[in-house]
C-alpha positions in Angstrom: 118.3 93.6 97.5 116.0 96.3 96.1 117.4 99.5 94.2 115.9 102.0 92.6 118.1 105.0 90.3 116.4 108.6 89.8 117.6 112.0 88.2 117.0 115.0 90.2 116.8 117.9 88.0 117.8 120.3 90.5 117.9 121.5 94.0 114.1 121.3 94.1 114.1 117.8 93.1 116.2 117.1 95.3 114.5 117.9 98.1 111.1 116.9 96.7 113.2 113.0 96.7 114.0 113.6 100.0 110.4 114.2 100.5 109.0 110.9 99.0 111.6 108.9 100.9 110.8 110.2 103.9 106.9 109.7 103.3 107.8 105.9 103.0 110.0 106.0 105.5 107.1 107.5 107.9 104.3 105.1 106.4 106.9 101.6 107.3 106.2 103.0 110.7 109.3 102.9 112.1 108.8 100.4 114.7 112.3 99.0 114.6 114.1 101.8 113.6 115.5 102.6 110.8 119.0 103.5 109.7 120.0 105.5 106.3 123.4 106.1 104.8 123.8 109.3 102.8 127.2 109.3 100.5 128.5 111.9 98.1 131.1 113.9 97.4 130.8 117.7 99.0 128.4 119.7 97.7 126.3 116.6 96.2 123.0 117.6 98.4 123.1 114.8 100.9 121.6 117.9 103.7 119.7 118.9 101.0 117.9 115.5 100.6 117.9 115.4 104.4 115.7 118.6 104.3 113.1 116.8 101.9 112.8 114.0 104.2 112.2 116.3 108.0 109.4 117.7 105.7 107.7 114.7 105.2 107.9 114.2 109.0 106.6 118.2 109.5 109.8 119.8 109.8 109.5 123.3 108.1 112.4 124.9 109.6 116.0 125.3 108.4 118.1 121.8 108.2 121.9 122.9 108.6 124.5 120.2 108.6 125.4 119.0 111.7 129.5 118.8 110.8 130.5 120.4 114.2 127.9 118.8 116.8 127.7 115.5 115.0 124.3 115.5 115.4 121.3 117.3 115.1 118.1 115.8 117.3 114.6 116.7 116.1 111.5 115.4 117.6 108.7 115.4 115.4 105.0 114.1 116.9 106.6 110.1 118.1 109.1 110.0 115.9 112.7 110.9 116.5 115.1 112.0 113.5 119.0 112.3 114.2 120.8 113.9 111.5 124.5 113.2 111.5 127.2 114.3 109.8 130.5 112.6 110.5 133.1 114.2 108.2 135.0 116.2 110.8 135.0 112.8 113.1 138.4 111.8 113.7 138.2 108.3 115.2 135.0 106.3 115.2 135.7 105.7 118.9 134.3 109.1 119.5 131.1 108.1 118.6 130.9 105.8 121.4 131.9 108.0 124.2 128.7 110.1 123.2 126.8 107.4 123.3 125.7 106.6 119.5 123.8 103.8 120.3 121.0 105.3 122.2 119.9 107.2 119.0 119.4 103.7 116.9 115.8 102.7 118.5 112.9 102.0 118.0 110.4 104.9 116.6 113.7 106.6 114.9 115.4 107.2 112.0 119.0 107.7 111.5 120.2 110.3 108.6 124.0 109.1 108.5 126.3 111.3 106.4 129.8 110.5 105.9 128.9 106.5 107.2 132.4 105.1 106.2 133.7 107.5 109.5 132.0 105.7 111.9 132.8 102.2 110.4 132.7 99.8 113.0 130.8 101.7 115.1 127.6 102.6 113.5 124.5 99.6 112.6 124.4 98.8 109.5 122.3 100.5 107.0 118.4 99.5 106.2 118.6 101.8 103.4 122.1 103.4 101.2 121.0 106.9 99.3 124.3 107.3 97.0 123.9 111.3 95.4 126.1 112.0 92.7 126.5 115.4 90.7 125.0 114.9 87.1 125.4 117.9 85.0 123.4 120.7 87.2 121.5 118.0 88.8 122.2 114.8 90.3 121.8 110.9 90.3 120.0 109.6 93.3 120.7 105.6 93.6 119.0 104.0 96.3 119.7 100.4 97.8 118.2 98.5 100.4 120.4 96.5 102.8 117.8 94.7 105.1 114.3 93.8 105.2 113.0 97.3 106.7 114.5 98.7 103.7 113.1 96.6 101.0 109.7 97.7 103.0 110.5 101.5 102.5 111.3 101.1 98.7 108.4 99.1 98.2 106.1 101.9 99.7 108.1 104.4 98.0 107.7 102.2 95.0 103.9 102.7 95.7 103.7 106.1 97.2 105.1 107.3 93.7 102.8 105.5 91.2 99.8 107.1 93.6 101.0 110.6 93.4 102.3 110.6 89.9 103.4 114.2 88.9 103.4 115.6 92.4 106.3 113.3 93.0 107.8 113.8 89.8 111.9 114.3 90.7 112.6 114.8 87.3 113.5 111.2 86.1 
């Protein structure tokens, strides 16, 4: 499958990656769905990268971490964006007695933090965003897992050799 590796020189970059990915991600059109696991140690900027990718969909508000509710719901024009964050989960069971399937549908996308506490439970990803802390900025490794996701890196792919510098992370 598909991968692409960038540098993000900083927290601006980071959420300017964020951005891109969500532009594709809004451009594939989301008629299936689609599914994203962030990983990274604490601190790596997987909410921050979720913040660049609400803003692509029009979210200019604050983006906080969902760790205590699990999730955080925003509807944005059609689409539907659920933010999770699973690190305080203690069983995946718990995810089905709130009823995670209804939030991967059609017209969505699914910001999974912490995915490896909800094995079992959760879809498998369309796309894996891997952040890792690179001197004082970090490594963004991206891999598609399905063919929705080979779609979104190919328009990300395109999205940045149209915009050039404005989508420069810092690579």
């Amino acid at each position: 499958m598909g991968e692409l590796k960038l540098h993000l020189a900083d927290e601006a970059a980071t959420v300017a990656g964020g951005e891109v990915l969500g532009r594709a991600c809004l451009a594939s059109g989301l008629q299936q769905g689609l599914t994203l696991y962030l990983n990274g140690q604490l601190g790596a900027g997987k909410t921050t990268f979720c913040r660049g990718v609400l803003r692509a969909f029009g979210h200019n508000g604050a983006v906080k971490s969902p760790t205590y509710t699990l999730v955080e719901p925003y509807e944005l024009g059609a689409q539907r964006i659920y933010h999770f964050d699973l690190y305080r989960l203690g069983d995946a069971e718990e995810l089905e007695f709130m009823g995670v399937r209804d939030y991967f549908v059609a017209h969505s996308l699914a910001l999974v933090e912490w995915p490896e506490r909800g094995a079992g439970v959760l879809p498998q990803p369309d796309l894996q965003v891997e952040l890792g802390v690179r001197d004082n900025g970090r490594l963004l490794y991206l891999t598609a897992h399905s063919k929705q996701g080979e779609r979104v890196m190919g328009l990300l792919g395109k999205l940045r050799r149209e915009h050039g510098k404005e989508l420069d992370t810092g690579q």
